[in-house]
C-alpha positions, 0 to 999 in steps of 0.5 A: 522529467515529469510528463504531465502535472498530477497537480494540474489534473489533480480534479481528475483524480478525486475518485481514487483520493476519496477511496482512499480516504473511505478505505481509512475512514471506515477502520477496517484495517490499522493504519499502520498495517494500511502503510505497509501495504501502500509501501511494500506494493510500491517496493514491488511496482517501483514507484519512487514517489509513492514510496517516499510519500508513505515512508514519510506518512507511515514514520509520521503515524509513528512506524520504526525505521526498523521495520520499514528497513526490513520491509522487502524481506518481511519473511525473514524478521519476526518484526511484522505479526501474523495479521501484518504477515497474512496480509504483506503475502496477500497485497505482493500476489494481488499486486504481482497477480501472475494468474487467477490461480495467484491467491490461493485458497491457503493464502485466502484463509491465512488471511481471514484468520486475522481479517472479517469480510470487511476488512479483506475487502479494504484489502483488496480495494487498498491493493487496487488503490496503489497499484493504480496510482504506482502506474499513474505516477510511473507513467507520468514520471512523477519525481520521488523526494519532495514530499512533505507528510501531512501532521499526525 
């Protein structure tokens, strides 16, 4: 049971769907790289409609049913790069952010390893973004299952 429309207060939401558009459009982070954030922050909040939105986006873009499969245990597959890695271990402690000590510097320089400035900051704004809208949507009740992916 949905309790309040997202469509009907779709104008509300402009500024988070125009960041993400901004965070694509500037190509900081690949796209694919950008989908397996959105999903694996949505594994961890729990949101059923932003994870079959991206699912359906990121097999769209190309993305394997493999890897998207094997996502939750990411660490234990050579399927994912260093770079995608560094950065699915940095989205789960910024997403589950348990203290301000969460993202180690460790952690930090893992990511700029593969990531300039630019890109981590497209990272932390990603990050944000879905968090926001996995709450959004859990709060609302917004049904999983129905969406239908744009043409790639």
């Amino acid at each position: 049971m949905t309790r309040i429309s997202i469509q009907r207060h779709y104008a509300a939401m402009q500024p988070l769907v125009k960041l993400g558009e901004e965070i694509r459009a500037r190509g900081h982070l690949d796209a694919k790289l950008a989908d397996l954030v959105l999903m694996r922050c949505s594994q961890i909040n729990g949101c059923a409609f932003c994870l079959d939105m991206h699912s359906k986006d990121a097999r769209a873009a190309g993305e394997t049913e493999q890897r998207l499969h094997l996502l939750p245990a990411w660490r234990e597959t050579k399927l994912y790069s260093e770079s995608e890695q560094a950065a699915l271990a940095f989205a789960e402690e910024l997403t589950e952010l348990p203290s301000h000590e969460s993202v180690s510097d460790a952690l930090y320089e893992r990511l700029h390893q593969h990531f300039d400035d630019a890109a981590v900051i497209d990272l932390i704004l990603l990050v944000g973004l879905i968090n926001t809208w996995n709450r959004l949507n859990i709060a609302v009740r917004t049904e999983g299952g129905h969406y239908k992916p744009a043409a790639h």
